[in-house]
C-alpha positions in Angstrom: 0.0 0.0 0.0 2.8 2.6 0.8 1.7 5.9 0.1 -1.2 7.6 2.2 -4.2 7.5 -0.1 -6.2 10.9 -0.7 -8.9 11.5 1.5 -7.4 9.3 4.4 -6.8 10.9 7.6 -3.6 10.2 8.7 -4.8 8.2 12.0 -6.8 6.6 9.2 -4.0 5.8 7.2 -1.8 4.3 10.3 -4.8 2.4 11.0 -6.1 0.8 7.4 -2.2 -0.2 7.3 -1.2 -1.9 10.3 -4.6 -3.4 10.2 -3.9 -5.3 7.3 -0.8 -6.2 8.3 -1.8 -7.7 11.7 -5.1 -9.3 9.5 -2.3 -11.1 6.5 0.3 -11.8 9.2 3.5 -9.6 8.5 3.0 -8.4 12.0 2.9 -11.8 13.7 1.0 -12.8 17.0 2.7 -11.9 20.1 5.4 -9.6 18.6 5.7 -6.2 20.0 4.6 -3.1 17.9 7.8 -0.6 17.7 5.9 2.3 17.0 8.6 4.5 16.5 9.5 2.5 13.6 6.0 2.3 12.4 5.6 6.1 12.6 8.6 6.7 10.7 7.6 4.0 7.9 4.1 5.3 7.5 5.1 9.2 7.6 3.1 10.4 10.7 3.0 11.2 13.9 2.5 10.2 17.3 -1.6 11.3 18.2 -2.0 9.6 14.7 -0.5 6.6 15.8 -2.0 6.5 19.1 -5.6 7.0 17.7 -5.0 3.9 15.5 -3.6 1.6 18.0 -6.7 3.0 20.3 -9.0 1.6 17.5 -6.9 -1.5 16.7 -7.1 -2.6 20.5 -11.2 -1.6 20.1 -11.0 -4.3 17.6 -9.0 -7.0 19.7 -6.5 -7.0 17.1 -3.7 -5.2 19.6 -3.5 -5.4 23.3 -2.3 -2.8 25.5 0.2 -3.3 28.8 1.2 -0.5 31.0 4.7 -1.8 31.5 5.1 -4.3 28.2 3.9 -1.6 25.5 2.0 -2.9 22.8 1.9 -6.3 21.5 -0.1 -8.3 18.6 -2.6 -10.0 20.2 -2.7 -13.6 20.1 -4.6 -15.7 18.0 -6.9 -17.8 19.9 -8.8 -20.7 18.3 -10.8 -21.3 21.5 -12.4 -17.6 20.3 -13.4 -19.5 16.9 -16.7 -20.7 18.1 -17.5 -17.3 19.6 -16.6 -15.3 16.7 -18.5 -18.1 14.4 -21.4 -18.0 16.8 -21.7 -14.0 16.6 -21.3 -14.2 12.9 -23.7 -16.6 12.1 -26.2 -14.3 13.6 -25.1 -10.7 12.0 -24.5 -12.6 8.8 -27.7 -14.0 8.0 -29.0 -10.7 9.5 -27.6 -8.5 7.0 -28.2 -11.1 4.3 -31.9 -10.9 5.0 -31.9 -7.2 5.1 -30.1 -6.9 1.8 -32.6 -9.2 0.3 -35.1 -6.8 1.7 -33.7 -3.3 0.5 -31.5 -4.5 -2.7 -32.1 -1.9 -5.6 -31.2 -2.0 -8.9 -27.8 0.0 -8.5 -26.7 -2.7 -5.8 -28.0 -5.6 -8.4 -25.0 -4.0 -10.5 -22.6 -4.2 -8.0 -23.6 -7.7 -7.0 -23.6 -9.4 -10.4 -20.0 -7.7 -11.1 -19.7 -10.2 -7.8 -21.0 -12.8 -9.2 -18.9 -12.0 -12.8 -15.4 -12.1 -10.6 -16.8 -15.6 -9.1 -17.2 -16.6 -12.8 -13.7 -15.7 -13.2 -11.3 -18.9 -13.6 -8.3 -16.7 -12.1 -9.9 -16.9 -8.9 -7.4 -19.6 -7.8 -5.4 -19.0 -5.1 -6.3 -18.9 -1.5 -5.1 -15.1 -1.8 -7.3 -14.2 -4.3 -10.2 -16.4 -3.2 -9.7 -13.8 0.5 -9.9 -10.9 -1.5 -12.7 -12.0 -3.5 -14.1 -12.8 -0.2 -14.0 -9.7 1.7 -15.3 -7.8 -1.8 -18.9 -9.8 -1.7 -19.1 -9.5 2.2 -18.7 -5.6 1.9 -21.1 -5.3 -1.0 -23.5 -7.4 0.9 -23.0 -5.5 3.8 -23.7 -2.1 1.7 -26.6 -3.3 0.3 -27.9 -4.2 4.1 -27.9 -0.3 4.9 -27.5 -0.3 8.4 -24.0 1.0 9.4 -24.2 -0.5 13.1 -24.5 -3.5 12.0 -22.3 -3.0 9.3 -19.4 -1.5 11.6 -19.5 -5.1 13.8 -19.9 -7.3 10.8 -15.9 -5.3 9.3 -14.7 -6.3 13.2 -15.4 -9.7 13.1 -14.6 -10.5 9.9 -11.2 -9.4 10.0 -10.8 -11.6 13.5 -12.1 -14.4 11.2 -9.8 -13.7 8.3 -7.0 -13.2 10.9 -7.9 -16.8 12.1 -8.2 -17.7 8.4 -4.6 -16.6 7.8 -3.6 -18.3 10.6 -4.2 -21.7 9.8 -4.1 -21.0 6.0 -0.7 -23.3 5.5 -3.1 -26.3 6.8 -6.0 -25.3 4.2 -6.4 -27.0 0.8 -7.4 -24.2 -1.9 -11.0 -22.5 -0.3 -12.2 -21.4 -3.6 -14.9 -23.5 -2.7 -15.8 -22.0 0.1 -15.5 -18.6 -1.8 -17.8 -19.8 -4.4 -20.6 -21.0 -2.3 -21.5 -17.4 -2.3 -23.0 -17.4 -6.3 -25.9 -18.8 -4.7 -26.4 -16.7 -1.6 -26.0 -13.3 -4.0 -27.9 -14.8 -6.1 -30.6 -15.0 -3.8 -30.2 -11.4 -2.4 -31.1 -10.1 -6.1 -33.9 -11.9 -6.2 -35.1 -10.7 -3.3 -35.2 -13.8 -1.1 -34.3 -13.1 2.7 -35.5 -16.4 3.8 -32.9 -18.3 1.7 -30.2 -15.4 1.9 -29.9 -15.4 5.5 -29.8 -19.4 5.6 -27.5 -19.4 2.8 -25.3 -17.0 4.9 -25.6 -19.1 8.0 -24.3 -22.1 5.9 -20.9 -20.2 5.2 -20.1 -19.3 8.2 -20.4 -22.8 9.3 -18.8 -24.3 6.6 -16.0 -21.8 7.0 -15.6 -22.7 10.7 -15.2 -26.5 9.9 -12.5 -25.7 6.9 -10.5 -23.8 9.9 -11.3 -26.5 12.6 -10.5 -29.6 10.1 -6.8 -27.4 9.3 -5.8 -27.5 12.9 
């Protein structure tokens, strides 16, 4: 990523980067944060900083000791049935309510969804993550409810954390990725019954890829 993107605050920008890299594992569990380091890499300064390790320990991503500093929380898998638990509510949740209040413009953005799942370059576990998070976020757009919405982000990246965690274990998860042609499909038609079961399904399925890796 590098470069501060326009429009990004820079607590913003601190955060969005060493989000991702606590999320895809280049800051490992466990490891301390040198923020000095981290200030200089991403060009700003320290209220910046601190506002974004404020929101990444919101998110249980960093924890915070008087004495130790700041250190990359662990990865737990006893949290997997909690965080699976939680998502399989919110999930089907906002799946419903996208089935509910899908317009036209979001049918757009969720058939270029289902084009990408089409897609034979979707290969890779990388890509398949990616792909991932880009139908979650539209269907979480197309749910229209920002509370929700805002829990749904924070869980998912503890799931995709997990995910990343155990990915070495993992045959390819396309798979897994493409089980959700049938759950957009059934948010453009309209179908909350079967969209919030569909979405229900996933999340279990994806807890039993990450338990069977372990």
């Amino acid at each position: 990523m590098g470069s501060k993107s326009a429009g990004r605050t820079l607590a913003e920008h601190a955060y969005a980067e060493l989000r991702e890299r606590i999320i895809d594992m280049r800051l490992p569990p466990g490891s301390a944060v040198d923020e000095e380091s981290l200030m200089r890499e991403l060009g700003v300064g320290r209220t910046p900083m601190r506002e974004a390790v404020k929101r990444l320990e919101s998110d249980r991503l960093l924890t915070v000791y008087p004495r130790r500093g700041t250190i990359i929380s662990e990865v737990n898998i006893k949290d997997l049935r909690a965080i699976s638990d939680a998502r399989r509510v919110l999930e089907a949740f906002a799946a419903r309510r996208a089935a509910e209040h899908v317009t036209d413009d979001d049918r757009v953005v969720l058939r270029g969804c289902l084009e990408e799942l089409s897609h034979d370059g979707v290969g890779s576990n990388q890509d398949a993550m990616a792909l991932d998070e880009r139908i979650h976020r539209a269907i979480y757009a197309t749910m229209r409810n920002t509370y929700v919405e805002a829990t749904l982000i924070q869980y998912f990246s503890l799931s995709q954390r997990m995910w990343n965690f155990v990915l070495a274990g993992l045959a390819p998860i396309t798979g897994n990725v493409h089980e959700h042609a049938e759950l957009v499909n059934a948010i453009i038609d309209g179908d909350p019954e079967r969209a919030a079961k569909l979405a229900e399904e996933h999340v279990t399925h994806f807890e039993d890829l990450v338990r069977a890796a372990l």
